[in-house]
N, C-alpha and C positions, 0 to 999 in steps of 0.2 A: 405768145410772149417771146419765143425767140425770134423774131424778126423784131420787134421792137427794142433789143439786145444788140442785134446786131449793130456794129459800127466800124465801117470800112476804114479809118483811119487807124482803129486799135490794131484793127484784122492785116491790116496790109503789109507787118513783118513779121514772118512766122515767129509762134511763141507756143512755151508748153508753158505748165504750173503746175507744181506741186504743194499738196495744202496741208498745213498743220505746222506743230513744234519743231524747231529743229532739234531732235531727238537724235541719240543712234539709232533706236526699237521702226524709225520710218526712212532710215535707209539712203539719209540725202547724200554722203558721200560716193555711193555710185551713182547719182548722179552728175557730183562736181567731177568724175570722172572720165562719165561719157563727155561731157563738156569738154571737159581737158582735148582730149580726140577729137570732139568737132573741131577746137578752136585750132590745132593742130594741120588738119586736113583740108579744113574750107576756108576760103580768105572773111565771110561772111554767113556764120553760124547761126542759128535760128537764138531766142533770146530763152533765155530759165526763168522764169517768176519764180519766188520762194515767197508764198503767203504764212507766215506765221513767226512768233516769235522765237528768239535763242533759247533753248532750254540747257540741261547739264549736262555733264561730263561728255561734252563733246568736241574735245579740243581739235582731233587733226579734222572734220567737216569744217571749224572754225576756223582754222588756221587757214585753208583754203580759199574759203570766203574773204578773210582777211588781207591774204599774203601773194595770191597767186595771180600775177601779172598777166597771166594766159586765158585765167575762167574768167577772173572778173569784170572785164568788159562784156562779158555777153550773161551775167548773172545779175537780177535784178531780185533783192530782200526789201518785202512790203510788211507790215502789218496793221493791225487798225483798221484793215478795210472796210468800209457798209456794207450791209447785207445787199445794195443794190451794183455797189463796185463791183463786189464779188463776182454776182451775175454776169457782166457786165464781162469782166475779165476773164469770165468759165466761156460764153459765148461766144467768146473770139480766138479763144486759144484753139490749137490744133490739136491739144488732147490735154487729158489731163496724169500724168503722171504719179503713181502708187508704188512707191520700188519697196514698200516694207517688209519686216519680216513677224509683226505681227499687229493685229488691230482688236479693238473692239468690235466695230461693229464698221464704220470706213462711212462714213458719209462723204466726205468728199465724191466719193463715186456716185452716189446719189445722185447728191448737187450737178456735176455733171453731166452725170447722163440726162437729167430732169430736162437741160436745157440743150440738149443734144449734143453734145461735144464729146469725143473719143474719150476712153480711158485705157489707159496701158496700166496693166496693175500686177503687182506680185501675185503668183501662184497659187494664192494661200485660201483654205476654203470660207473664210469670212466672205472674202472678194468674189470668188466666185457664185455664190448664195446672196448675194446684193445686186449682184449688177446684169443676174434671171440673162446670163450670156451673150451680155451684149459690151465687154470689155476686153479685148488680149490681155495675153498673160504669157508675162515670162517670170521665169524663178526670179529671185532678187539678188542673184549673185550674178548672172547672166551679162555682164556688160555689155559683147557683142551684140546680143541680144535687143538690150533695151536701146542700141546705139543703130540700128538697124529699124527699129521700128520710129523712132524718132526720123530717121530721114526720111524712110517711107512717108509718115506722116505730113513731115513740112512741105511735103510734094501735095496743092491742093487737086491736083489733076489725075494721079495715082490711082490703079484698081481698085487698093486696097484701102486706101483714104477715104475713098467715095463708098467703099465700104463697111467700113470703121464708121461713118457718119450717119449712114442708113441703120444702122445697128443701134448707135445710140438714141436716132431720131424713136425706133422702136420701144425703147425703155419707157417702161410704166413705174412710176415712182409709188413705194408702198406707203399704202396710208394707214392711219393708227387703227382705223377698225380689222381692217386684213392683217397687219399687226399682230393686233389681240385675238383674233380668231385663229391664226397659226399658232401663239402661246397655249389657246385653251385648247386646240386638239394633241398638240403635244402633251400636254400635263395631262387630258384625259386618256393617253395613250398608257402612261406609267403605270 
């Protein structure tokens, strides 16, 4: 299914994505931050998806998104997507981006890896318990950090990209009976 995903015109300006509300709780202002710095340092920055819609009390991410003559050319807000868009979009991107500092459960990571595409994701042990280590991880305060792996990444030639992409090719997506079998031995545990 991911070669049928594939689409050399989406693919051929590097791009990340980030999925869900703009919330505080997912972290998207250190994003608009390493952006700030790419847009800063490279004449030619890789592109930001933001899949999802505004949520609350989030005025300085918004204001950003709004105001900042620097991010905004290389930041692009979607929502509404299809479930086949999305695909689509997760397949081409050079990774997918998790900077939060807390989740439920984190499907995006899923979706991603499902279709083999990089995830760079927050530290947190949701993330690491989803993505059966096949995700980087840096804390989500980490700017350098995530600004570092971001270029790595736009690099499709890179050790660590072709590594990062073998990783995700590896991920096994859980399904509801392995699910539920991990529920019922836990609960038999107690």
């Amino acid at each position: 299914e991911e070669r049928a995903l594939d689409d050399a015109e989406l693919a051929a300006r590097p791009y990340f994505v980030v999925l869900g509300t703009i919330e505080p709780r997912k972290n998207h202002l250190l994003l608009l931050n390493v952006w700030r710095r790419l847009a800063e340092e490279h004449p030619s920055p890789p592109k930001l998806v933001i899949v999802g819609a505004r949520g609350w009390e989030n005025e300085q991410t918004l204001d950003v998104l709004d105001r900042s003559t620097l991010v905004r050319p290389h930041v692009i807000e979607v929502s509404g997507v299809s479930d086949r868009g999305l695909q689509r979009l997760l397949a081409n991107a050079r990774a997918v981006l998790m900077p939060s500092f807390a989740e439920g459960y984190g499907l995006p990571v899923v979706e991603a890896l499902s279709v083999g595409t990089p995830v760079v994701a927050s530290d947190i042990p949701v993330f690491r318990e989803i993505s059966q280590g096949c995700a980087m991880f840096h804390h989500p305060l980490d700017g350098p950090g995530w600004r570092q792996a971001i270029l790595t990444l736009s690099d499709r030639d890179h050790s660590a990209t072709r590594e990062a992409r073998r990783k995700a090719a590896a991920f096994r997506a859980p399904s509801w009976p392995s699910y539920f079998e991990s529920v019922e031995a836990f609960l038999a545990e107690l």
